[in-house]
C-alpha positions in Angstrom: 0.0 0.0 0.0 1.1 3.2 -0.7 1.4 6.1 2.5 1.4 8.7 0.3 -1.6 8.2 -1.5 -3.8 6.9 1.0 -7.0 8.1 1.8 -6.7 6.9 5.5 -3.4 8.8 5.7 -4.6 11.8 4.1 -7.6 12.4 6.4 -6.2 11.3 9.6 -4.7 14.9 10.1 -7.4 16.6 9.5 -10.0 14.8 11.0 -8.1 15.2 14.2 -7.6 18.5 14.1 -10.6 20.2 12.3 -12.8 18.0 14.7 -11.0 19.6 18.0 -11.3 23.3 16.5 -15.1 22.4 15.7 -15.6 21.0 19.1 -13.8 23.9 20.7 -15.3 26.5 18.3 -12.5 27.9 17.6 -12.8 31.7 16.1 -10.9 32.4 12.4 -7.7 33.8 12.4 -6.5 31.5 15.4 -3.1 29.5 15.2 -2.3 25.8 15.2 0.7 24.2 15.9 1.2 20.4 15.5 3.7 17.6 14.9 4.8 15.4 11.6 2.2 13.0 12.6 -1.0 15.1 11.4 0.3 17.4 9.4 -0.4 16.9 5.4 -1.0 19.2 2.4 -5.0 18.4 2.7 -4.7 19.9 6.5 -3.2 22.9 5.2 -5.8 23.2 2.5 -8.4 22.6 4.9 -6.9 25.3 7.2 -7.0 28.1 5.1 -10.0 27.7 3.5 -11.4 28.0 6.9 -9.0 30.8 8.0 -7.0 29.1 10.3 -3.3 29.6 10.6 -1.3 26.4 10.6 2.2 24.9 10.8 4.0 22.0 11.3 6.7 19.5 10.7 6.3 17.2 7.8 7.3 13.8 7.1 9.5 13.2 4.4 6.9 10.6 3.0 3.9 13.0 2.9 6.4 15.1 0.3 5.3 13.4 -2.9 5.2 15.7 -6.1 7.4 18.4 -4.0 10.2 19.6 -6.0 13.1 19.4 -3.0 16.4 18.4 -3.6 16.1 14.5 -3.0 17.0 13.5 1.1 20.6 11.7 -0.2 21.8 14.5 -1.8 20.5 17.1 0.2 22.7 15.3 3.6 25.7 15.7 2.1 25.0 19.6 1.8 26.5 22.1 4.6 25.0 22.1 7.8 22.5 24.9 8.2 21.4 25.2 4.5 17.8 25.6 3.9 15.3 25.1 0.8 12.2 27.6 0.6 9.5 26.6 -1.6 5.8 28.8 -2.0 2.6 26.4 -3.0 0.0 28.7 -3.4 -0.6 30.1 0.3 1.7 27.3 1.8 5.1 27.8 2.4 7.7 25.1 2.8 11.2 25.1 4.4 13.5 22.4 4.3 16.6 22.7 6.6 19.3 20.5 7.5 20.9 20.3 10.9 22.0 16.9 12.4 19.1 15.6 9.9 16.6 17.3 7.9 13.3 19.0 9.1 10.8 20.2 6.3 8.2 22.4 7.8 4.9 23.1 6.2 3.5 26.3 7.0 -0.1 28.7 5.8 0.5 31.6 8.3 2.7 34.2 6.4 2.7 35.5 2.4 6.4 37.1 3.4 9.6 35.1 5.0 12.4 36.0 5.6 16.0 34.6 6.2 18.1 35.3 9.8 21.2 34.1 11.0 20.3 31.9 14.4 22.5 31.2 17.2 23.5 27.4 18.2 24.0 26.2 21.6 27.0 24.4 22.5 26.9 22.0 25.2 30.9 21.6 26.1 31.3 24.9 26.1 28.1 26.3 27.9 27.3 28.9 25.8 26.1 30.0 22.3 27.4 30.8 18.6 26.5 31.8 15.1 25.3 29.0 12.9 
């Protein structure tokens, strides 16, 4: 069977988390936050049609049809290199640290890029990236 095109994978997201903002009646314009395991492109599309901000990690195998450089080559890249890629009103970042986190995003038409510190353990203290 195939994750990425499943039905039962594609709703499980937003079933969860449409059905708590129904439940809670949750006003437009409010933020959600969650985790890789419910966040998917139909949340997202779900989200803004309703007028709800949302963001979240996303698994690499809910990425289908997304035009990133593929996981391979894109670990033997620098540390700290991103990707940004725009979908309509989603907004996608790719980033690689120690591994790579892709986060999914309908909250801003802008972005921009900053310079963040690190924190090193051995030393107690931070640095520039």
């Amino acid at each position: 069977m195939d994750v990425n095109n499943s039905s039962k994978a594609n709703r499980f997201g937003p079933s969860i988390i449409i059905g708590l903002a129904e439940q809670a009646q949750v006003l437009q314009g409010c933020k959600f936050f969650h985790d890789n395991l419910f966040t998917t492109f139909s949340l997202m599309d779900k989200m803004t049609k309703r007028v709800y901000g949302s963001s979240g990690t996303m698994r690499q195998n809910r990425l289908f049809d997304v035009p990133f450089t593929p996981p391979n080559a894109f670990m033997k890249l620098p540390r700290g290199i991103s990707t940004v890629l725009c979908q309509g009103k989603k907004l996608l970042v790719r980033r690689k640290d120690s591994n790579i986190v892709t986060v999914a995003k309908n909250m801003d038409e802008k972005y921009t890029e900053t310079f963040v510190k690190r924190w090193n353990r051995r030393r107690r203290a931070t640095f520039d990236n």
